[in-house]
N, C-alpha and C positions, 0 to 999 in steps of 0.2 A: 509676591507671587510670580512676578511674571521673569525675575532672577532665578527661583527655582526651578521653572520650567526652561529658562535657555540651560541651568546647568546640569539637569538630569539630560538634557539633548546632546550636549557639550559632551555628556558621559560614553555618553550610547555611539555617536560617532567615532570617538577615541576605539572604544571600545571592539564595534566592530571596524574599525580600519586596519586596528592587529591581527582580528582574528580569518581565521582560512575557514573560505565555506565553499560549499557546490550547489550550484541549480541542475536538477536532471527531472529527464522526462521520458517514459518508457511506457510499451504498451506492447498487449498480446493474448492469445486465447485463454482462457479460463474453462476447465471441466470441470461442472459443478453437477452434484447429486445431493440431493434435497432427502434425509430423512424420515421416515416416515411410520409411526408403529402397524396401520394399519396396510400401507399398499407397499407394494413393491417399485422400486424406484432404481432409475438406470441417470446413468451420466449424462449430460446435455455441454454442447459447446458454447461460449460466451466469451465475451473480451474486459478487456483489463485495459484503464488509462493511467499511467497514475505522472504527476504531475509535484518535484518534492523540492526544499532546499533543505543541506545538511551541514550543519556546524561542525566543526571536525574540533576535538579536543587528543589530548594524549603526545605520549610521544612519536614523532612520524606519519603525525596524523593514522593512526591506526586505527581511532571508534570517532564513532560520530554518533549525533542523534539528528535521523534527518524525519521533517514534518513534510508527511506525502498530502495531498489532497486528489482523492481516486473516485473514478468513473466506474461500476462495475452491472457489467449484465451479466445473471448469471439463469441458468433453466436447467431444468432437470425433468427427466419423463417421467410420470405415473402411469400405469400399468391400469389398462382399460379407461383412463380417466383423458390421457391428452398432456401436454406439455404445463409444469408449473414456471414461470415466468418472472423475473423481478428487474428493476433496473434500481441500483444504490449510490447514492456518491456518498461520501465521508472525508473522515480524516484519520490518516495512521502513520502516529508515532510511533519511531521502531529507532530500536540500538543495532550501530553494526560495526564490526569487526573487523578489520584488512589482517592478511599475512600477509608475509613477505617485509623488506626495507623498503622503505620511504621512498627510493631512486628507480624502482621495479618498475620498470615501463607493462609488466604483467602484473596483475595481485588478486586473487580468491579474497570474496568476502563471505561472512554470515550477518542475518539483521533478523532479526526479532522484533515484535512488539505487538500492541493492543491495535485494535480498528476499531472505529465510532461511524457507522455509515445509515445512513434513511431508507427506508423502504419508500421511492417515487411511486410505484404504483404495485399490484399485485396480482398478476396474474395465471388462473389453473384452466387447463382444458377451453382456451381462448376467453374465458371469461371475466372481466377483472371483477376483482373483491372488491366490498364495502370498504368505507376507511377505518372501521370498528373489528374486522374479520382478521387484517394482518398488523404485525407490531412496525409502529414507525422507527424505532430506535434498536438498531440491533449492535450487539457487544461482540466482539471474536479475537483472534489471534492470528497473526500473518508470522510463517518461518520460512524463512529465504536462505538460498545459497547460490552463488556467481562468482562471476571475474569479471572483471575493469582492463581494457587495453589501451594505456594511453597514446593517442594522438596527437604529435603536437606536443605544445607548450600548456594546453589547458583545456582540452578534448580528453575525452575516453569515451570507447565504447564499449557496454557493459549489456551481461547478457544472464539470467536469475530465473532459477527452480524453488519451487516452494508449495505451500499448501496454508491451505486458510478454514478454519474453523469456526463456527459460530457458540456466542455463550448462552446466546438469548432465541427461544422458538422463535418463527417468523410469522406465523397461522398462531393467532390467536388461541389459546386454552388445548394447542395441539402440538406436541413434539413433533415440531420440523428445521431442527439445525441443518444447514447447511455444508456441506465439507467439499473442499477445492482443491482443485490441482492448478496451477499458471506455469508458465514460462511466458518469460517476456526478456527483449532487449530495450534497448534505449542508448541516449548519449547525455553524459554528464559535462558539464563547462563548469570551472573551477576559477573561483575567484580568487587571486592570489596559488601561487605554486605550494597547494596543499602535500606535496611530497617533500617538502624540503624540512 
């Protein structure tokens, strides 16, 4: 047993010492509007943390799959009712895309993918919800677009427009998807010279 486990470790270090990844960290407001069949409902401002490492595959390192782990307040107003309120963390995996060549001290990206985030707590019109009233587990989609300027030898700074959707209501037995605007910056450090 204990041969097994040094060699599947043995693996995994080879493994990643080849391989080119990035840790990046970015954050920024979030206009979120909640919703709603029955009220009317305006966009409210909130932030975004999101916190990722990203494997880089392909040629030129052009796609990656990077696993964010994200902070997100988001609020939205109802209409005679008062401010509805949530704070979420999660996780979202996303696929993305560089243009340009590999040496591009500039390069546009696009990233894609699913969000798995918790409902921390839930609040409308300053009053928070039961824990039975909002869904703890919500499902959505994150679609980004940006540019990367590298810095350095293994710096960039990177700066991302997008929008995010929800799949799953957040108010219990009541259509209230979520729908987002972000822009956020951030700086990426790259381990190993992922352009080459």
């Amino acid at each position: 047993m204990k041969k097994l486990v040094f060699f599947v470790l043995l693996i995994m270090c080879i493994t990643t010492s080849y391989g080119q990844y990035r840790w990046e960290v970015s954050a920024g407001p979030t206009f979120s509007t909640l919703n709603l069949d029955d009220a009317e409902t305006s966009s409210g401002t909130g932030f975004y943390v999101n916190a990722g490492y990203g494997y880089l595959m392909g040629v030129r390192a052009r796609t990656s799959i990077v696993f964010s782990l994200e902070l997100l307040q988001r609020t939205s107003e109802i209409e005679n009712v008062g401010d509805a309120k949530t704070l979420q963390v999660g996780l979202n995996p996303k696929f993305r895309y560089l243009f340009g060549a590999g040496k591009d001290r500039f390069r546009a990206f696009v990233n894609v993918g699913p969000s798995f985030r918790v409902n921390t707590n839930f609040e409308v019109g300053d009053v928070e919800l039961e824990d039975d009233a909002y869904e703890k587990l919500v499902i959505g989609g994150v679609y980004g677009a940006g540019f990367s300027q590298m810095i350095g030898e293994m710096f960039d700074i990177m700066a991302e427009v997008g929008v995010m959707n929800d799949f799953v209501d957040n108010i219990t037995d009541t259509n209230s998807k979520f729908f987002d605007i972000y822009a956020r910056v951030g700086v990426r450090f790259r381990i190993y010279d992922a352009r080459r």
